[in-house]
C-alpha positions in Angstrom: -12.0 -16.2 2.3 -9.1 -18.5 1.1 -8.7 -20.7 4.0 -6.8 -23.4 2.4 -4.6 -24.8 5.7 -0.8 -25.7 5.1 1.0 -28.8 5.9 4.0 -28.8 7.1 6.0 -32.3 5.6 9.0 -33.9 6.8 11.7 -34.2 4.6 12.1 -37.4 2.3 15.4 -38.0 1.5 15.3 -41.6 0.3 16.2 -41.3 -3.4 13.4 -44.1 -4.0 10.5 -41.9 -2.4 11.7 -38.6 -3.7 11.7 -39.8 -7.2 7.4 -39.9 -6.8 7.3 -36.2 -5.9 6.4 -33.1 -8.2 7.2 -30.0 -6.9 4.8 -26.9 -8.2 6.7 -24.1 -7.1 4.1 -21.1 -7.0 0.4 -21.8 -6.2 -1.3 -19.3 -8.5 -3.8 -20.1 -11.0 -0.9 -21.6 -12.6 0.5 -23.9 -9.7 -2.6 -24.5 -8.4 -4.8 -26.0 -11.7 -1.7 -28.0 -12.6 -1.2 -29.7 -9.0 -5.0 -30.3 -9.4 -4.3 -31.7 -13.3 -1.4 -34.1 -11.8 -3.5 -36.0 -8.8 -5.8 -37.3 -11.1 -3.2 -38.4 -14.2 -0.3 -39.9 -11.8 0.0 -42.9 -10.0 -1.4 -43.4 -6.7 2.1 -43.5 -4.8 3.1 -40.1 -6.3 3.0 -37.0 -4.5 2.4 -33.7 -5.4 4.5 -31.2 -3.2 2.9 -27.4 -4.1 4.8 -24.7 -2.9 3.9 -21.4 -1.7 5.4 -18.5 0.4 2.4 -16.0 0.2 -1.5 -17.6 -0.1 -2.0 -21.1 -1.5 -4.6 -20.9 -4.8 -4.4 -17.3 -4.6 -1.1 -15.8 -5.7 -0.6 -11.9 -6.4 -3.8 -11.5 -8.6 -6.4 -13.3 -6.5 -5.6 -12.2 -3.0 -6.7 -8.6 -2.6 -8.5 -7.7 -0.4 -10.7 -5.2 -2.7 -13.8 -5.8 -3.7 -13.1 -3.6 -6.7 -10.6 -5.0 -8.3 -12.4 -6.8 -10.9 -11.2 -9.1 -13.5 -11.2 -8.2 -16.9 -12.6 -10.9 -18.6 -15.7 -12.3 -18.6 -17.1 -14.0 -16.2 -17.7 -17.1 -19.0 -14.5 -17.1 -19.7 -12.7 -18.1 -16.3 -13.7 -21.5 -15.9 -10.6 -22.9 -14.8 -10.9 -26.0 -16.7 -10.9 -26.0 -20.7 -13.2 -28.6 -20.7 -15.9 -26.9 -19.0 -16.7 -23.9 -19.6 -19.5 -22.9 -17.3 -17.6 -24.4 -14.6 -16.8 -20.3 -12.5 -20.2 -19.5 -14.0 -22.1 -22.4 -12.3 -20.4 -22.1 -9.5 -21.1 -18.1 -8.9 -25.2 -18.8 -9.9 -24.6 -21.3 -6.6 -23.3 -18.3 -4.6 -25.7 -15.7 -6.1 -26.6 -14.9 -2.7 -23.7 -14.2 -0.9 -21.2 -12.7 -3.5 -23.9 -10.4 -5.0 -22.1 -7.8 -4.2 -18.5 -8.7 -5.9 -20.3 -9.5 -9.5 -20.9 -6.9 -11.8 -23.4 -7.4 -14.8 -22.8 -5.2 -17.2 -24.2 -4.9 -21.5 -21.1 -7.1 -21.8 -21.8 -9.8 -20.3 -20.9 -10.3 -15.8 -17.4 -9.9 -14.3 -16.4 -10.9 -10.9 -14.0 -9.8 -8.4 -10.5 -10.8 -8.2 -11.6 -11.8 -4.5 -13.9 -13.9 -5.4 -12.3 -15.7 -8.0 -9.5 -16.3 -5.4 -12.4 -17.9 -3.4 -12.9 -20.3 -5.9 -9.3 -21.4 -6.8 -9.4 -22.1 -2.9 -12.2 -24.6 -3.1 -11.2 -26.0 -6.0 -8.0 -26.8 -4.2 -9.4 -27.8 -1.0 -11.8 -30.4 -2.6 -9.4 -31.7 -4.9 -7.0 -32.7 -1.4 -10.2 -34.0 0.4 -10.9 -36.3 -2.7 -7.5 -37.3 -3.2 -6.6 -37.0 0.1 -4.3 -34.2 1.9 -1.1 -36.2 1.7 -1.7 -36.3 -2.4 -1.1 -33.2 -2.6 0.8 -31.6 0.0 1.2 -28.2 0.9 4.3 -26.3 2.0 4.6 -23.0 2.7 7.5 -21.0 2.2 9.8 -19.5 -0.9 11.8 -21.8 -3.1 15.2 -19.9 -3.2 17.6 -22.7 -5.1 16.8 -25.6 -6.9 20.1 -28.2 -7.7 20.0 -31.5 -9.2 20.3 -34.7 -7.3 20.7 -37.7 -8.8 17.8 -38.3 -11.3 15.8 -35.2 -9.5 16.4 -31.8 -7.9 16.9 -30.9 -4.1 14.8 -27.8 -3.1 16.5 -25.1 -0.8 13.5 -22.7 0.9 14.4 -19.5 2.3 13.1 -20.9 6.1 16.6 -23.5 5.6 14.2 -26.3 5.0 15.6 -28.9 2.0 12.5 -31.4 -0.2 14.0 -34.1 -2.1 11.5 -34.3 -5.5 11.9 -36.2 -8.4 10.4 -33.3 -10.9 9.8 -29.6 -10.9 7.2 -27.7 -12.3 8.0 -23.6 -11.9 4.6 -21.4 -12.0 6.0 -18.5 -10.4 4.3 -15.8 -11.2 5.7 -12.3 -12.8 8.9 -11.7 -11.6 9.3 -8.8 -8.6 11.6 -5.7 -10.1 14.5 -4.9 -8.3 13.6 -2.2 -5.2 13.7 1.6 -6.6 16.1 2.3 -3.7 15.2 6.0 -3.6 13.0 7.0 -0.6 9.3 7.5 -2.3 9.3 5.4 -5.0 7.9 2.1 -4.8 9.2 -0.3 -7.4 6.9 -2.7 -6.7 2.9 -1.7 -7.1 1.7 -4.6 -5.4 4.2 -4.2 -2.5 2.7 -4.2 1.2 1.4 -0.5 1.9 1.7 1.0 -1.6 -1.3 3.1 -1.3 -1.2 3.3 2.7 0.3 6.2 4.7 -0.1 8.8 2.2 -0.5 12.5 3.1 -3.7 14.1 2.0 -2.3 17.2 0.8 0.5 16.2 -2.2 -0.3 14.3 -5.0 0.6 11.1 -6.0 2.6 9.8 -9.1 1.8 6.5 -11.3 4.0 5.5 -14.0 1.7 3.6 -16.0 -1.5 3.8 -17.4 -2.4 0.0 -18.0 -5.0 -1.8 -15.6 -2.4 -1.4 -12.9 -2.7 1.9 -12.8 -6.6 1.9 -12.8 -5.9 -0.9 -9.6 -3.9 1.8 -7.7 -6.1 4.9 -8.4 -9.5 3.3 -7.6 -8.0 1.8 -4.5 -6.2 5.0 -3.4 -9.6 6.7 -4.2 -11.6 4.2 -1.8 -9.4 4.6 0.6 -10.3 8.3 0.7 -7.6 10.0 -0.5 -8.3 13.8 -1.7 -5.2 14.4 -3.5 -4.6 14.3 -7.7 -3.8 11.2 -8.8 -0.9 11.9 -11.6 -0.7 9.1 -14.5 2.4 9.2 -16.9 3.2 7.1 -20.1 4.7 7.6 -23.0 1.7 7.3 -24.6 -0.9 8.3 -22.3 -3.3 5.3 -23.4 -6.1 3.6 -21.1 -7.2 0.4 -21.4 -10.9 0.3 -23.7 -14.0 -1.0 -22.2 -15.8 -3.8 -22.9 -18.6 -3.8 -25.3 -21.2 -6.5 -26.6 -19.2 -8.8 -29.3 -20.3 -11.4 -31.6 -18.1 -14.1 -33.1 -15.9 -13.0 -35.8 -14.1 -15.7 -37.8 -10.4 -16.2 -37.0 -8.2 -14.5 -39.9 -6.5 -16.3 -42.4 -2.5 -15.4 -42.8 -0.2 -16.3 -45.2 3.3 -17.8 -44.2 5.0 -13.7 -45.2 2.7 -12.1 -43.4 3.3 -14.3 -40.1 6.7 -13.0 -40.4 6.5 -9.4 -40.3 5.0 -7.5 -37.7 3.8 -4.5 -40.3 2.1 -7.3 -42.8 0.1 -8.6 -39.7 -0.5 -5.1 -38.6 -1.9 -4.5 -41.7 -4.0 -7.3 -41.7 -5.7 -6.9 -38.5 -6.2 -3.2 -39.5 -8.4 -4.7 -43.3 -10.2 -7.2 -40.9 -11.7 -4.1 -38.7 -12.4 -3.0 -41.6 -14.0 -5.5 -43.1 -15.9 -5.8 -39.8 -17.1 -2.1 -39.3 -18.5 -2.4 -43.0 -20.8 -5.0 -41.5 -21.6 -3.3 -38.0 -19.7 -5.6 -36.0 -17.0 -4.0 -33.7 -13.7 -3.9 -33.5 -13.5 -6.2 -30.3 -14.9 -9.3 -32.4 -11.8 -8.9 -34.5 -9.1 -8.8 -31.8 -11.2 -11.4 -29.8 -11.0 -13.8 -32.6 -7.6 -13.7 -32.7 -6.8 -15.1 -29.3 -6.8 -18.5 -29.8 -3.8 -17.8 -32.4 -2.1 -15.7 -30.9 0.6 -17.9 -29.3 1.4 -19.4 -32.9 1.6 -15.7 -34.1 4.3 -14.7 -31.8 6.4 -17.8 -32.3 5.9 -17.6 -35.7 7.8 -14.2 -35.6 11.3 -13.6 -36.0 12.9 -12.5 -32.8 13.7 -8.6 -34.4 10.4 -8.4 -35.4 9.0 -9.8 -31.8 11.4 -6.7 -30.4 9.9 -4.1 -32.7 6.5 -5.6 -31.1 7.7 -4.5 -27.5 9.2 -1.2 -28.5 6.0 0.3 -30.6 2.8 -2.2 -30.7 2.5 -3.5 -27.0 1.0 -0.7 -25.7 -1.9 0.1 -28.6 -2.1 -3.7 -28.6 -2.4 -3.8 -24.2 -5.5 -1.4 -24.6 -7.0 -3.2 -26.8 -6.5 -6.6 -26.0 -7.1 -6.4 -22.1 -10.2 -4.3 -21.4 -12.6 -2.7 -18.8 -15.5 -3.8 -17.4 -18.3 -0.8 -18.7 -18.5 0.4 -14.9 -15.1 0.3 -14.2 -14.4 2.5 -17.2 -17.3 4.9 -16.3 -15.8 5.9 -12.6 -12.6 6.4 -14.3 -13.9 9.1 -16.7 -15.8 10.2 -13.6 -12.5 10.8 -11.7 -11.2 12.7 -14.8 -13.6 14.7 -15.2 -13.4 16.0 -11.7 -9.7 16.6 -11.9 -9.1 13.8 -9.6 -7.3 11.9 -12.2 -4.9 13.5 -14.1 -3.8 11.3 -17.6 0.1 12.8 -18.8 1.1 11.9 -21.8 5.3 11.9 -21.7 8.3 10.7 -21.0 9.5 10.5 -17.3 13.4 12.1 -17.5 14.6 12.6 -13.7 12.9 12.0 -9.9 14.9 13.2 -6.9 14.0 12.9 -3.6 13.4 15.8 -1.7 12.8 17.5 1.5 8.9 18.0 0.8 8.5 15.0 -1.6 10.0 13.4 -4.8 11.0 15.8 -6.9 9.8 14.7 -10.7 11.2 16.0 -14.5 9.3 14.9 -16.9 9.0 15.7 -20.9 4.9 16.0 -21.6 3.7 15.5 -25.0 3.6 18.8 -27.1 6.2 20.7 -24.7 8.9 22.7 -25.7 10.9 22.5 -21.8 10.7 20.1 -19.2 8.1 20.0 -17.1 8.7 20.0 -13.0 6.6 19.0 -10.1 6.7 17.3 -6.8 4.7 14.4 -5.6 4.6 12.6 -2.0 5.1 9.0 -3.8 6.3 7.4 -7.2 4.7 4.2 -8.2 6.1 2.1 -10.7 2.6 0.6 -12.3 4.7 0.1 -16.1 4.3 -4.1 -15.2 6.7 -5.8 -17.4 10.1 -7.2 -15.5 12.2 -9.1 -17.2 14.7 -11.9 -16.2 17.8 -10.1 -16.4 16.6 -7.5 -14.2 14.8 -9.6 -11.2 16.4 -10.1 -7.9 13.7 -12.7 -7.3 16.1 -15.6 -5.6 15.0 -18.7 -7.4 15.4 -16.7 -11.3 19.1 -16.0 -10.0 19.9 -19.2 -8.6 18.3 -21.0 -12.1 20.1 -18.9 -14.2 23.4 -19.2 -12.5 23.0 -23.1 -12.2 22.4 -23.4 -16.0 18.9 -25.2 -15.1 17.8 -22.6 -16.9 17.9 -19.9 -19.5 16.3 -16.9 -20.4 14.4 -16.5 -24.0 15.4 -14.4 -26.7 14.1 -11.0 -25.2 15.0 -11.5 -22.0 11.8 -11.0 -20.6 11.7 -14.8 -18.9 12.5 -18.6 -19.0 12.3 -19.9 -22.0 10.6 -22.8 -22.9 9.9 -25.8 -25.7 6.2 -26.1 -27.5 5.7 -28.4 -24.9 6.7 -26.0 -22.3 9.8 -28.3 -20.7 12.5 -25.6 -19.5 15.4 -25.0 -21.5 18.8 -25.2 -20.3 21.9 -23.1 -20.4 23.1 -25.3 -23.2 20.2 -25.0 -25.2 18.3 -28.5 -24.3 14.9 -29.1 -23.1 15.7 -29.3 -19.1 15.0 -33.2 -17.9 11.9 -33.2 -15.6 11.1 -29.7 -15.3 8.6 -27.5 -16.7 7.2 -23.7 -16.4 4.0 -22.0 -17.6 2.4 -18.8 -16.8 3.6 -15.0 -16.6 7.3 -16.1 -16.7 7.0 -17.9 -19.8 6.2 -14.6 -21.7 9.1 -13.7 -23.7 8.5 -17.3 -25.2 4.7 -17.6 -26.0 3.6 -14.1 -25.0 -0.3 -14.6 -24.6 0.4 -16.7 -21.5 -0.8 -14.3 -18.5 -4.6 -15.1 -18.7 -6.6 -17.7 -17.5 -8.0 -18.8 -21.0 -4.6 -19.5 -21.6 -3.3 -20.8 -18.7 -5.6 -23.2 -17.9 -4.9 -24.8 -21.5 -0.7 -24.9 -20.5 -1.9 -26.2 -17.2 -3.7 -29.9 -18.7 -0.3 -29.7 -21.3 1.7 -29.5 -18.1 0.5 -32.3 -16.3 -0.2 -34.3 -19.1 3.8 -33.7 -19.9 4.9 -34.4 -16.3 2.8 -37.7 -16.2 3.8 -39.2 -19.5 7.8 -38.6 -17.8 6.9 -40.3 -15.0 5.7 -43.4 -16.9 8.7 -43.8 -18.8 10.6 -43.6 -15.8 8.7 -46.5 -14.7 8.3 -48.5 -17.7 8.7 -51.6 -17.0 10.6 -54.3 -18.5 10.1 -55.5 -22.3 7.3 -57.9 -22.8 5.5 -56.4 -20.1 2.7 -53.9 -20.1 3.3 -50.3 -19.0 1.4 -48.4 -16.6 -0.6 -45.7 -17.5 -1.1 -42.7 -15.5 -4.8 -42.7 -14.0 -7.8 -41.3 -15.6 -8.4 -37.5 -15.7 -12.0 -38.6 -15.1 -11.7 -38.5 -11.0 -11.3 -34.6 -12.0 -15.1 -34.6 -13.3 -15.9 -36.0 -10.0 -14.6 -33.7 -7.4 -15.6 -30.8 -9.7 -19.1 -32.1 -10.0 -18.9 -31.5 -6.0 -17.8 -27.9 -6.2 -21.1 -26.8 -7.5 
């Protein structure tokens, strides 16, 4: 259970004292690694403020409650720290035990529960506050509406009317909420409170979205012991693959021309499966080896070609990229088979809400008319808001200050290699950084925890390097360094 307690702070308004306070606004996987990053590079009097209005260490992924929803990567590959990699593996072998249950060992290798690795992000957290002690880094719950500067910081509005005073901001907010449907029976929102509660057992149910969302939703709704079809609508009707045994493939080679068209790498992946299946090794080695380069790809690309990416690649490159654990996959084509899934290929055109449900048009693949049907609920499951369409409070209130700006697609904040926030006017933002989900539009393979907890060390190593300028001191004398990461080996040493 994630039992991490919160501290309530009072407010430090003296300029002096502020100025040694980060703020990490979200405490995902994100917030939470790079809070955990900063007590070990920064100065003893600095203070790490992590902010949080739902569960600390936990954020949207990592605090369901079902044992079901598994994560889809490998268990080896969740450690959340870069530089040890068996780090969630040790610490699950110490647990065998008690979390037997919430670990699935498949051909592919073992994958854990979302649950549980919400468990682990907890302990983490709480061991790194009793080693650093729980004033270092200070929890305080509640949702960041407004950030404005003051003086050579920023002054932190929360939606409870309380006010912080920090010196720097780190945002790891998470992926954006979409704006409410506003029609009765559709929920805008798949991971809102009660999405998949209340439902009659009678009518069936409508998903729009076929991703890993969607698989979330209908094995929940499933559990839960709901009788009705499950309806599953996309454009084009594509599931997420299943994992498989891989091998190491080497990373592909590409030439500066074919960085900059979508089609030439397109083309290249497509001679590399190729050239893999000609030597038995599968497909998944090939995308797998392109992960590390990924990031570089997408920057690499010129924005029309990183549009034509959203519009016609995402989703082929969505099921292939983020998989299925091999059981996960197998009660999905089990709840196809018996009709209790039902997969629609097509294009959603009208819903209407009506006396005995929401009334749905949609256009199915290979139809000559429209296609007609009522459902008792809509759920939006298609995952991908972007900034210009978020109500969330704080993206406004960024955006309208000119702290912020969004990046070329609009999808969020855009951000510098070094992942400093960029400002209305084009500069890198002074003393504030974001990484995680609502960096996307900039570096795109940013959702993940391989790649998050990379960003995360970047972060702190960024923030901490500010802070020592800001307190360089005089010429002729030396400047203090932020303290060693190697208090970080400690504490984790403790966690197994």
């Amino acid at each position: 259970m994630n039992t991490v307690p919160s501290l309530r702070l009072a407010p430090m308004d003296n300029e002096r004292s502020a100025g040694r306070r980060v703020a990490v606004i979200g405490a995902g996987f994100s917030g939470t690694m790079v809070a955990i990053h900063l007590h070990a590079l920064l100065p003893p009097a600095c203070q790490v403020l992590l902010c949080e209005r739902d569960r600390f260490a936990c954020g949207t992924a990592y605090a369901t409650p079902f044992a079901h929803h598994m994560l889809n990567v490998r268990a080896t590959g969740m450690s959340a720290f870069p530089a040890d990699s068996s780090h969630f593996v040790n610490w699950l072998a110490a647990r065998a035990t008690d979390r037997a249950g919430e670990v699935m060992t498949t051909e592919a290798g073992a994958f854990a529960s979302r649950r549980v690795f919400g468990d682990y992000l907890s302990e983490l957290l709480e061991t790194a506050r009793a080693t650093a002690g729980k004033r270092r880094i200070a929890l305080r719950p509640g949702e960041v509406v407004d950030i404005e500067r003051a003086g050579v910081g920023f002054r932190l509005h929360f939606a409870d009317g309380g006010v912080e005073r920090v010196g720097a901001v780190v945002l790891a907010m998470g992926n954006l909420p979409p704006p409410p449907s506003g029609m009765p029976g559709r929920l805008a929102d798949a991971w809102s409170a009660g999405a998949t509660t209340g439902l009659r057992p009678d009518l069936p149910v409508l998903i729009v979205g076929t991703g890993l969302t969607m698989i979330d939703l209908a094995l929940q709704m499933r559990d839960a012991g709901f009788a009705a079809p499950i309806i599953a609508l996309s454009r084009r009707g594509l599931l997420p693959r299943r994992h498989r045994p891989t091998t190491p493939w080497p990373t592909p080679v590409f030439t500066d021309r074919e960085r900059r068209s979508l089609l030439a790498l397109l083309d290249c992946v497509r001679r590399e499966v190729r050239a893999a299946a000609a030597r038995g090794v599968d497909w998944r080695c090939v995308i797998d080896s392109l992960r590390p380069m990924t990031a570089d790809l997408w920057c690499g690309l010129p924005p029309r070609e990183r549009a034509r990416f959203l519009r016609h690649l995402r989703p082929f490159w969505d099921v292939h990229r983020h998989r299925l654990p091999g059981p996960i996959a197998d009660r999905i084509d089990g709840m196809r088979a018996q009709g209790q899934l039902d997969i629609r290929r097509g294009r959603l055109l009208d819903m209407r809400a009506g006396e005995s449900g929401v009334e749905v048009t949609a256009r199915l693949h290979g139809a000559s008319e429209p296609t007609r049907f009522v459902v008792q609920r809509v759920i939006d499951a298609m995952g991908l808001t972007g900034l210009h369409g978020s109500v969330d409070p704080l993206a406004v209130a960024l955006m309208r200050r000119g702290l912020a700006r969004a990046d070329g697609l609009g999808l969020g904040l855009d951000v510098t290699s070094t992942l400093a926030v960029i400002d209305a006017s084009g500069h890198a933002a002074t003393q504030m950084w974001a990484l995680g989900p609502v960096v996307r539009g900039a570096l795109w393979e940013c959702t993940a925890v391989p790649e998050i907890r990379v960003h995360a060390v970047r972060v702190a190593h960024a923030v901490a390097e500010a802070f020592a300028e800001r307190r360089a001191p005089p010429v002729g004398r030396p400047r203090p360094q932020p303290r060693s990461a190697a208090p970080c080996a400690a504490w984790r040493a403790r966690t197994i």
